[in-house]
C-alpha positions in Angstrom: -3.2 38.7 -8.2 -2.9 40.5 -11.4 -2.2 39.7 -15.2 1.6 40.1 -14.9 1.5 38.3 -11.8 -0.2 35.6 -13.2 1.6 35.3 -16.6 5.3 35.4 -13.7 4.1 32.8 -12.0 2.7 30.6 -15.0 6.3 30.7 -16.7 7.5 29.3 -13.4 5.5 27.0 -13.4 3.3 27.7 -10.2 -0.5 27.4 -10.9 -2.8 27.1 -8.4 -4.6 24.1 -10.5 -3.4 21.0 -9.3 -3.2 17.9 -11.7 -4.5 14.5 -10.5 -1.3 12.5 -11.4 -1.1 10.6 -14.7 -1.4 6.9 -14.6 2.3 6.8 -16.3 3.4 8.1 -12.6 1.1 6.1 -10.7 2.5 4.1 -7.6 3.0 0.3 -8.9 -0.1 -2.3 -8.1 -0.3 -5.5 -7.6 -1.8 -6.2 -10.8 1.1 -4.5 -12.8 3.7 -7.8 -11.1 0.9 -9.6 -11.9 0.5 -8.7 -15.6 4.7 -9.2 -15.7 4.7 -12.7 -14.5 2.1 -13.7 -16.6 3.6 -12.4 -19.5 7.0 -14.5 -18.4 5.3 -17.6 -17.9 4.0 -17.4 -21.5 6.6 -16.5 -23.8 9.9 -17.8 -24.0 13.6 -16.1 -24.6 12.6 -13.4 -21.7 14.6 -10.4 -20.9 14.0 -7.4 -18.5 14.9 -3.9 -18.8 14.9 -1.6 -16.5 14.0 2.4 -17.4 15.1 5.0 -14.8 12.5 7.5 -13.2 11.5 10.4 -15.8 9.6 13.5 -14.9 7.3 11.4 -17.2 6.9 8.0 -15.9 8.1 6.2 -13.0 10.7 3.3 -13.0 9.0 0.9 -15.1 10.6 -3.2 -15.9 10.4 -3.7 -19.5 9.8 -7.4 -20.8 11.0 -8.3 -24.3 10.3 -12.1 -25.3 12.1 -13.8 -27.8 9.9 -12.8 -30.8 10.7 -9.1 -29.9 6.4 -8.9 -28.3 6.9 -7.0 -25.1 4.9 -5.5 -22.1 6.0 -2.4 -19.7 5.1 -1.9 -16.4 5.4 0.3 -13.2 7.7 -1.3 -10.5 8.4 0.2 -7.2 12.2 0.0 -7.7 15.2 -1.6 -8.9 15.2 -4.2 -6.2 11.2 -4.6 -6.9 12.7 -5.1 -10.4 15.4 -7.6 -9.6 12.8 -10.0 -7.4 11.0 -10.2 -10.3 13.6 -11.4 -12.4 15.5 -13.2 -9.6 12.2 -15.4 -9.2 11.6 -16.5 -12.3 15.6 -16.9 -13.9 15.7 -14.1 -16.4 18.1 -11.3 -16.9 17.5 -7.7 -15.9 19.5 -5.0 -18.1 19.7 -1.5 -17.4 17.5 0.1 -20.6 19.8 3.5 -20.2 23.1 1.3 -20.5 22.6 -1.3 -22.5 19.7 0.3 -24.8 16.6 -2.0 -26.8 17.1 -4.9 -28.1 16.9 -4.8 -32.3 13.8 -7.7 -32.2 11.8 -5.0 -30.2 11.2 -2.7 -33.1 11.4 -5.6 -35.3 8.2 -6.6 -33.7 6.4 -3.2 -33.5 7.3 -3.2 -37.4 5.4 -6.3 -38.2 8.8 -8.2 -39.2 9.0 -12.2 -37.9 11.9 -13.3 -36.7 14.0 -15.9 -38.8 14.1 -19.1 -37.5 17.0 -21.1 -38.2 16.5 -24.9 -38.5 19.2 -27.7 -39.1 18.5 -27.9 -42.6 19.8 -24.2 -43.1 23.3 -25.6 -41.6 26.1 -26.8 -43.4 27.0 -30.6 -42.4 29.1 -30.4 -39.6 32.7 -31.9 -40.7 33.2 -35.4 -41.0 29.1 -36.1 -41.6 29.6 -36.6 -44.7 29.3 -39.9 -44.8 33.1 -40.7 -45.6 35.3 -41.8 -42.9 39.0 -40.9 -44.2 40.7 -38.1 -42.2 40.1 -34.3 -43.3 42.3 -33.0 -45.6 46.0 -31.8 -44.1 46.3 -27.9 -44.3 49.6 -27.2 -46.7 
């Protein structure tokens, strides 16, 4: 093979060097369910995400917990995806539909999420200690 030929089939992308494949397109393991389901059994406010197949990565199930922490992980499909989230009750959104959810980069910005307590609300009508009717509208 010569230079040119070389340099031809380099721009379409033929080499003759093969790449072991990347761990981002590695076939899903046990392990990786097993890291997702142990992430959902310790955090609270879980949601699933899908992301579609890339020439990148494979289909991967993102978790987002309710603080905005989250974990990815291969899955073999959308149904492998579904049974995850069918077992243990949570909801399974499409990542290219529905996008990330705002408490994700919240999180990866070091921001905590604002907790609301009862004290922040205002009293709820009628609480206020007085029993005569509201006010009539006029």
């Amino acid at each position: 093979m010569s230079f040119f030929d070389n340099i031809r089939a380099w721009l379409k992308g033929e080499t003759k060097q093969r790449k072991a494949p990347s761990k981002s397109t590695a076939a899903p393991s046990g392990e990786s369910v097993k890291d997702l389901e142990e992430f959902i059994a310790s955090r609270t406010g879980v949601e699933g995400y899908l992301e579609p197949k890339t020439a990148i990565y494979s289909t991967t199930l993102l978790l987002v917990a309710a603080d905005g922490e989250y974990i990815r992980r291969p899955v073999k499909d959308r149904n492998n995806a579904e049974k995850v989230c069918t077992k243990h009750s949570i909801p399974l959104y499409d990542a290219g539909i529905v996008g990330y959810p705002k408490r994700m980069r919240q999180f990866d910005q070091g921001e905590k999420p604002r907790q609301i307590s009862l004290d922040d609300l205002p009293p709820w009508p009628g609480d206020d200690g007085s029993d005569a009717p509201p006010p009539e509208a006029t």
